[in-house]
N, C-alpha and C positions, 0 to 999 in steps of 0.2 A: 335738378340737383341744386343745392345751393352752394351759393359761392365760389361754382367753378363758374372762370369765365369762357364761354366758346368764340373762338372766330370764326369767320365768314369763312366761307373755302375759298373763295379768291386769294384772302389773302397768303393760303397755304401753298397755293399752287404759282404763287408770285416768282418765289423766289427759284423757282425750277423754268420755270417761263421765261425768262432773261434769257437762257441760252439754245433757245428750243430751235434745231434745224431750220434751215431754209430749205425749204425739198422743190426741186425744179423738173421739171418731164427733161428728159433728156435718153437717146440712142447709146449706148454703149456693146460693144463686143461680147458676144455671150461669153465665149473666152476668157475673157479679161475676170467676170464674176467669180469671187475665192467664197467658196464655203471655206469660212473660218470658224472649229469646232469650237471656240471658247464663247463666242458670237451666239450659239444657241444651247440656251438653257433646258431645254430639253432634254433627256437621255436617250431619245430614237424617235423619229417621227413619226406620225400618226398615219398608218396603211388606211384605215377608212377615208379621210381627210385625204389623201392623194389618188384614192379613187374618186372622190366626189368634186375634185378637179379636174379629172379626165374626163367625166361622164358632163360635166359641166362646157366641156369647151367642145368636147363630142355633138355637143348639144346647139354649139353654135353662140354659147353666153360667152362674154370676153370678163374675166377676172381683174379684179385693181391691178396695174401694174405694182414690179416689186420694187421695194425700195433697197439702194444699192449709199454706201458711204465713202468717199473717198478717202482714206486716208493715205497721208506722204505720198499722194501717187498714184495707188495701189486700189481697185473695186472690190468692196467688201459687202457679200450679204447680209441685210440685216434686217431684212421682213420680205415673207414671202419664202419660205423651204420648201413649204409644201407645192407650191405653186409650181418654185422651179422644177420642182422633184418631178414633178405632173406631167411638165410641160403645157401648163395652161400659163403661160406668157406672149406678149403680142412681139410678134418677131416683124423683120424684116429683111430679105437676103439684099446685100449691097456689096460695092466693090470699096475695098479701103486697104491700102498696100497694095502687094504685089497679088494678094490671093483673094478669094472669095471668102466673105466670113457671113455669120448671123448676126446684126443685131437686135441687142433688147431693147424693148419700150420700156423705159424706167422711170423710178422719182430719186433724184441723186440731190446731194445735202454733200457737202467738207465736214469734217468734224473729226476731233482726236482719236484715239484707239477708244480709252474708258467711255465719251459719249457713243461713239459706232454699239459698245456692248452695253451702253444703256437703254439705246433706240434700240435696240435686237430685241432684248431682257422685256423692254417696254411694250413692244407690239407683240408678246408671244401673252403679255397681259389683257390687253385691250381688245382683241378679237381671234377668232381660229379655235382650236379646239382648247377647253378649258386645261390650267395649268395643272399636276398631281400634286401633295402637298411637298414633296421630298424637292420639287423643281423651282419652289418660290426661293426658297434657300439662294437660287443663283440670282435672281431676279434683286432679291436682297444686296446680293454682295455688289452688284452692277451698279446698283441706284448710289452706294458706298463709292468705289471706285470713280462714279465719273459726278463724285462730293453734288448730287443733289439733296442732299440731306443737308447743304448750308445754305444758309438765309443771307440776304446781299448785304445783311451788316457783317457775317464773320462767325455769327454764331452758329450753335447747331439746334434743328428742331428738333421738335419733342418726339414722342414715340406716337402720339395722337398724330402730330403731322404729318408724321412720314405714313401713318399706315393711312391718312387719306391721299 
């Protein structure tokens, strides 16, 4: 084409890369884990996808742990439904309090409420069963909410950038 100019994709994905989790292994209380329904874009999980995690850990293969988000506090799922749903997570029975609880092997990241439903929004993109088109819509509005769509001077990008 003439006279458009293209940028690099680095440069696109710069400006979202500034605030990108820090995700650490860490034990947390199965317990404590909230399916929080705004968190997945989705409209019902995928029944094949949660047998092909049982039949997986059935199997003896151990799945990426899930990734969990703290916010104010609080354990928020934000990749891995399937998994949990499955129960193909690496547990470990421990004593903590007064009782016996499970924990989970997890990747745990701090981050706001709108990043928690952008990393949700983001990983339901990235891998797992493909998105339907009616469910980008949310994936859309996440990437909005937690203002990836601004560039570290202030402005907003384009529609080309965002859709890379």
């Amino acid at each position: 084409m003439k006279n458009v100019k293209h940028r690099n994709e680095t440069s696109n994905r710069s400006s979202c890369a500034l605030s990108e989790p820090q995700w650490q292994a860490d034990e947390v209380p199965l317990d404590d884990i909230i399916r929080h329904g705004p968190f997945q874009v989705r409209n019902r999980l995928d029944r094949g996808a949660i047998l092909r995690y049982q039949e997986m850990t059935a199997a003896g293969r151990v799945p990426p742990p899930i990734k969990v988000a703290r916010v104010q506090g609080r354990l928020y799922l934000v990749d891995g439904w399937h998994r949990l749903e499955a129960g193909a997570i690496q547990t470990s029975k421990e004593l903590w309090g007064a009782a016996r609880g499970i924990l989970v092997h997890v990747l745990l990241a701090e981050m706001t409420e709108e990043e928690a439903r952008w990393e949700a929004a983001r990983a339901n993109m990235d891998h797992g069963v493909p998105l339907k088109s009616r469910e980008r819509l949310g994936v859309f509005k996440a990437f909005i909410a937690a203002k990836k769509h601004r560039k570290p001077n202030g402005k907003s990008m384009s529609y080309r950038e965002m859709g890379q």
